[in-house]
N, C-alpha and C positions, 0 to 999 in steps of 0.2 A: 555295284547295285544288284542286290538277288532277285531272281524270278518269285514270280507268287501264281499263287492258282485261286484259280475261283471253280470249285470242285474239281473236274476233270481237266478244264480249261486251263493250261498255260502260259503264262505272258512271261516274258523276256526281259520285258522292260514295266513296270509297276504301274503303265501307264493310262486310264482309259480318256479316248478322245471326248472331247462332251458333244450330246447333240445338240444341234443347233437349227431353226426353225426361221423363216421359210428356205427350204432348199441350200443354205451358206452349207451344213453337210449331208452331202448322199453317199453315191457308191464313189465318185472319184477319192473323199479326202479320205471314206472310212478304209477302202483297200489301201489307200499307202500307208497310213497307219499301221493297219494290222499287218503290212509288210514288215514295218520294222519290230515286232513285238509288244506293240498297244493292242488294246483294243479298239477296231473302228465303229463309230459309229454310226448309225442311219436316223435322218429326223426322218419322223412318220408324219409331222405338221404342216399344214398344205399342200400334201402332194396332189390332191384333188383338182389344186390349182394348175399344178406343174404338170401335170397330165390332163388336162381338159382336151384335148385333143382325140383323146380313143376315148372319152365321154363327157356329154356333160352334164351328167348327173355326180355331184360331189362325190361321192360314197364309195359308186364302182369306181372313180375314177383314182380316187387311193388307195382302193385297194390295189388295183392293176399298178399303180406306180409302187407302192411298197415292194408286191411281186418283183417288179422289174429292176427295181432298186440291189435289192438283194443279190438279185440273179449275177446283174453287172459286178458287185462287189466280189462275187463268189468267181465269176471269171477271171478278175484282175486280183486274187488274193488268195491264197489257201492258210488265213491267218484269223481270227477273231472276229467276227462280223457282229456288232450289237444292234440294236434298236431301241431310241428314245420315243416313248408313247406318253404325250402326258394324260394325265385324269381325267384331267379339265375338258378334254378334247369329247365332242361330241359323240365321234367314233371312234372314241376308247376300245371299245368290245371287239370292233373289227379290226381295229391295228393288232390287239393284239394278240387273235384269233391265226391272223394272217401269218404274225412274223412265227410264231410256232410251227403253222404249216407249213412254212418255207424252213423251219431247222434254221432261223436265227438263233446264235451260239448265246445270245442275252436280250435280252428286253431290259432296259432301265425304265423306269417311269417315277415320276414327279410331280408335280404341278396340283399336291392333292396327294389322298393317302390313297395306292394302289388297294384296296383290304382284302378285292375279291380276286386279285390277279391268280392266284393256284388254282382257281377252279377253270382256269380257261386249258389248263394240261390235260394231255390224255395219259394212258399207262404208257404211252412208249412214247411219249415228248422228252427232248434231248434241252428242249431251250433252258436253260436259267434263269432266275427270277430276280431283280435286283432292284429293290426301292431306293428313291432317293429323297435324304430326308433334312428339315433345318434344326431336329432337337434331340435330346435322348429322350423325349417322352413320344414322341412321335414314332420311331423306333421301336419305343419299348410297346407301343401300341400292334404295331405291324404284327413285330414279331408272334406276342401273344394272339392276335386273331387270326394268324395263319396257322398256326400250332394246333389251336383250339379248333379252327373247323375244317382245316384240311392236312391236316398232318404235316406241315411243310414249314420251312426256315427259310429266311430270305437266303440266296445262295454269295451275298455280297452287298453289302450297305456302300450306297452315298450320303455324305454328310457336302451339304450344298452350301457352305455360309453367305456372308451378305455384302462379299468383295464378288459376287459372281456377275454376270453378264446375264441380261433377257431379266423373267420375272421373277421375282426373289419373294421367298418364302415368308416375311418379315413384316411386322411393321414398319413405318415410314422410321418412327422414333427411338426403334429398335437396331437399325442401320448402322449407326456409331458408336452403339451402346458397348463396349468391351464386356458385357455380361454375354454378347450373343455371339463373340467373336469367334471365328471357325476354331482358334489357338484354345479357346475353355472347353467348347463343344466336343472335340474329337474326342478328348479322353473320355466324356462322359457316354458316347454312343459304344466305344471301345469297350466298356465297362458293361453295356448292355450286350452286347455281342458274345461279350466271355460269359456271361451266365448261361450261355446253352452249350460252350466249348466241348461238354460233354455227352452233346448230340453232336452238334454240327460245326465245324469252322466256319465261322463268319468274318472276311475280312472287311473291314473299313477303307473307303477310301476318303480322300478330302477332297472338294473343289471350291471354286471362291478364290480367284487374289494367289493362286498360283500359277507364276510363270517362269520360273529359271531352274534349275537341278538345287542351287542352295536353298529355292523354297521349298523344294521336298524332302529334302534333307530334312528340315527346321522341322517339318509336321509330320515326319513318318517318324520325329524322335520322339512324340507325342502319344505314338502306336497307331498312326497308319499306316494299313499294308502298299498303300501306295498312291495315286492321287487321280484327279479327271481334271482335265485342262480342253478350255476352249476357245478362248483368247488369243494363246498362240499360236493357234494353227488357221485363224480365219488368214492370216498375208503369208501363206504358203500359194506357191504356184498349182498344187492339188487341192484347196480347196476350190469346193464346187458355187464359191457364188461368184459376182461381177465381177470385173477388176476394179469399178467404179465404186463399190463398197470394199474392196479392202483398201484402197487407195484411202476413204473417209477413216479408216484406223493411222492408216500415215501420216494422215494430214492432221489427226487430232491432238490438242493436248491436253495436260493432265485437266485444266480448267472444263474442258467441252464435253467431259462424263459427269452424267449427272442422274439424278433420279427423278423419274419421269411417271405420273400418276396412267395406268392403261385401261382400258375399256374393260380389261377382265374381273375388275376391281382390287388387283393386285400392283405392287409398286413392282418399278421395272427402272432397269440401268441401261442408258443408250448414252449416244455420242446427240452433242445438239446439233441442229442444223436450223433451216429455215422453218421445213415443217412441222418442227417440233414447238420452233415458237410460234407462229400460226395458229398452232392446236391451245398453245397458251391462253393464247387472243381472244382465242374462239370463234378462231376462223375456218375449223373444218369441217365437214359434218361429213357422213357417209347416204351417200346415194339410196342404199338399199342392203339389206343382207343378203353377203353374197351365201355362203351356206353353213350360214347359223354352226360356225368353226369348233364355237368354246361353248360350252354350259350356261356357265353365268354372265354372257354378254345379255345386254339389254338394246338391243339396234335403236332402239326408238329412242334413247335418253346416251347413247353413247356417241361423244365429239368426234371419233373417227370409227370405222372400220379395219381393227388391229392387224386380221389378215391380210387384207390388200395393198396396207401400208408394209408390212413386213416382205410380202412377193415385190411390191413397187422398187423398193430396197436392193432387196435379190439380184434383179434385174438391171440395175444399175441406175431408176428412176426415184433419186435422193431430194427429188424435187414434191413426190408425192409418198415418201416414207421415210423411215427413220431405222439407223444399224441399233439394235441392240449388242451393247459389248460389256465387258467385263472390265473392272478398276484399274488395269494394268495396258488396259488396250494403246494406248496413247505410247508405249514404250516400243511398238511397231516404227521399224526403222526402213525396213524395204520385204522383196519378195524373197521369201526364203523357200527350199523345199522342205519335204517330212523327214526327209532323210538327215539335213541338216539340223534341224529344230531338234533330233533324236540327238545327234552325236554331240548338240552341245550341251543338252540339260547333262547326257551322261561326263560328260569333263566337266561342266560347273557343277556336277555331286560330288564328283570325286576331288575337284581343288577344294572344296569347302570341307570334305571330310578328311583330307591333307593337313590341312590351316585347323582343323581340329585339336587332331592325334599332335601336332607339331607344339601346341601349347602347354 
């Protein structure tokens, strides 16, 4: 398996971890990651929550957890440090003001088209810029408005398809559609990336519905540089959420992931449980807005509170939230480390590119 760079950055292993929101990744799962040659990542998503303690005003209180986030990462790593900011997020601007000034090595952002993320660089910002995106026209969009008003190239595309985990970029009817599938998509973001080859390298990665080294295998023969996986590293002993939520990945089967309509007015893949059929029922409502998280939440007409259902989770409290997971989650067998999860995607590339060459 070769190293790829995302400009000056290095990875070892093709791999970036995906972020994952409320708190499932911080600084534990992102430094062991970038121990082994991924890139780790940081959600920026509720920390407000997860730090309510040194305030409780939302705002400073993510920001100081981002701070702190990183800082931790940066002590237990001298490897890759990313951060996932999405769009959607209220405080967009501060996430990702923040992780710059801390010299995080990447910001990914999703959830929505990053368009104005170059303007938050100064001249001597080291961070990298990387969108995450479900089309080549959506791509092809970025690319040209960062070009056109700030001179800048994304430094590394995600292509997200709609085998992913959390909120997915897609229509409901779009989900099964073989037109949207990550396997047609990549080539065509791939395609948008090579038309600037002659400014910038842009590498693609894939996430969505990969979990083993023969799935990356399959999609980097597609032309990607390598892939973002988040699924399997939630039953890792370093990630950072409950045991009580990875445990609902062990316990789940393939039947119990489903698509679940969310407050943000996007479709989302979670594991079912009780509270999820509740919300079915219409049996949950939220209290109040805790701090107005996302953009386009509507508190007053939304059946739960998406943020406190997602921290509830976190916490190990599956009785008042729900895990959002990814298509493959139910293939969680026990706790594994980072270190393991690394060495065997890297032997299941290499038996499958064996059982290749062999035929």
């Amino acid at each position: 398996m070769k190293s790829i760079s995302i400009g000056n950055l290095t990875l070892s292993m093709p791999v970036i971890q995906g972020g994952m929101g409320v708190g499932i990744s911080l600084s534990g799962l992102a430094s062991a990651v970038a121990n082994e040659g991924g890139v780790g990542v940081i959600s920026s998503a509720g920390l407000g929550l997860l730090y309510k303690n040194f305030s409780t005003d939302y705002l400073k209180a993510s920001i100081f957890g981002l701070k702190e986030e990183i800082r931790k990462a940066r002590e237990n790593s001298n490897g890759v440090i990313g951060v996932n900011v999405m769009v959607a997020m209220s405080n967009f601007a501060d996430m990702v003001r923040t992780a710059i000034q801390e010299k995080a090595d990447i910001i990914f952002s999703g959830a929505g088209l990053p368009l104005n993320m170059p303007s938050f660089l100064k001249k001597d910002s080291t961070t990298k810029l990387v969108p995450i995106v479900s089309s080549a026209r959506a791509a092809k969009i970025i690319c040209e408005k960062w070009k056109s008003l700030y001179n800048y190239l994304p430094d590394a595309i995600v292509v997200e398809g709609p085998k992913a985990g959390g909120h997915l970029g897609y229509k409901e009817n779009q989900i099964n559609d073989v037109n949207f599938s990550l396997e047609k998509t990549i080539p065509e973001v791939v395609m948008v990336a090579d038309e600037y080859k002659s400014e910038k390298s842009i590498p693609v990665f894939a996430a969505g519905g990969i979990y083993t080294g023969e799935d990356m295998s399959r999609i980097m023969e597609l032309g990607a540089a390598g892939v973002q996986m988040g699924t399997r590293f939630v039953t890792t002993k370093e990630c950072d959420a409950s045991d009580a939520f990875k445990q609902t990945y062990i316990d789940a089967s393939e039947k119990d992931i489903e698509i679940i309509k969310s407050p943000v007015g996007m479709p989302g893949r979670a594991i079912w449980n009780s509270f999820i059929q509740r919300m079915k029922d219409g049996n949950t409502h939220p209290k109040a807005c805790v701090c107005h998280c996302i953009k386009t939440c509507d508190s007053e007409k939304s059946p739960y509170c998406i943020i406190m259902a997602l921290y509830n989770a976190f916490r190990g409290n599956l009785d008042r939230g729900y895990a959002f997971a990814g298509s493959n989650a139910f293939r969680a067998k026990g706790i594994e480390t980072v270190k393991d999860i690394f060495n065997n995607l890297k032997s299941e590339y290499e038996n499958y590119q064996m059982k290749k060459s062999a035929k």
